[in-house]
C-alpha positions in Angstrom: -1.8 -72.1 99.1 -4.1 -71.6 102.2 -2.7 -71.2 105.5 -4.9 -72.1 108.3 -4.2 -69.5 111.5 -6.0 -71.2 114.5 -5.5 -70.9 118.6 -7.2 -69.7 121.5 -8.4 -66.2 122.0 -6.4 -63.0 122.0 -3.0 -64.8 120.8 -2.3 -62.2 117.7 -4.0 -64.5 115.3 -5.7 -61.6 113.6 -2.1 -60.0 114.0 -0.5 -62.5 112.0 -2.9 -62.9 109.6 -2.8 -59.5 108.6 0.8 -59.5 108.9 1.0 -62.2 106.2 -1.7 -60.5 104.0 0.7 -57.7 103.5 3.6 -59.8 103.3 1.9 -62.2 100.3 0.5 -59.7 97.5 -2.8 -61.1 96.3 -4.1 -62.8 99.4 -7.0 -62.6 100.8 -8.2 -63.0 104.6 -11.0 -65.0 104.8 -12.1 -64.4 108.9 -14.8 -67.1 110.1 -16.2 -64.8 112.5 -17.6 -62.9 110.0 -19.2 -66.6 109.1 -20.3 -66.7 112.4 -21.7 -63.4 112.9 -23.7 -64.3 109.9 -25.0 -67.3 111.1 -27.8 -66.1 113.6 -29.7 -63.8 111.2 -29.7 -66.5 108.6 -30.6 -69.2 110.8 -32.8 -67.3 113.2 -36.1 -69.4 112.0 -34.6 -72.9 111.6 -35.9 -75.3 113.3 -32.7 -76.4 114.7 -30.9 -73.2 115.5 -28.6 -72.6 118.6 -27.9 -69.3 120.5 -24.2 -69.3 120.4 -23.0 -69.7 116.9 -19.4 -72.2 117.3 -22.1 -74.5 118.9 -24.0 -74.7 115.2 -22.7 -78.2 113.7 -20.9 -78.1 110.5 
């Protein structure tokens, strides 16, 4: 099962999230920021990189 959590900024989605990890033994949280943190330092050389990662197409 996956649930997707998604909304605007500083609505308790990271609230709820971890709420449900708890709740559902065996989960895991997967947090796309972390992707997105990621993203500059691994694209920091390619030719087609942009400064502000949710701008980077998928």
């Amino acid at each position: 099962m996956i649930i997707w959590v998604n909304g605007t900024f500083g609505k308790g989605k990271s609230a709820l999230a971890a709420g449900l990890h708890q709740a559902l033994p065996g989960s895991v949280v997967a947090d796309p920021e972390e992707i997105g943190d990621l993203l500059p330092r691994t694209l920091n050389s390619h030719p087609t990189r942009v400064r502000d990662y949710p701008k980077h197409p998928a």
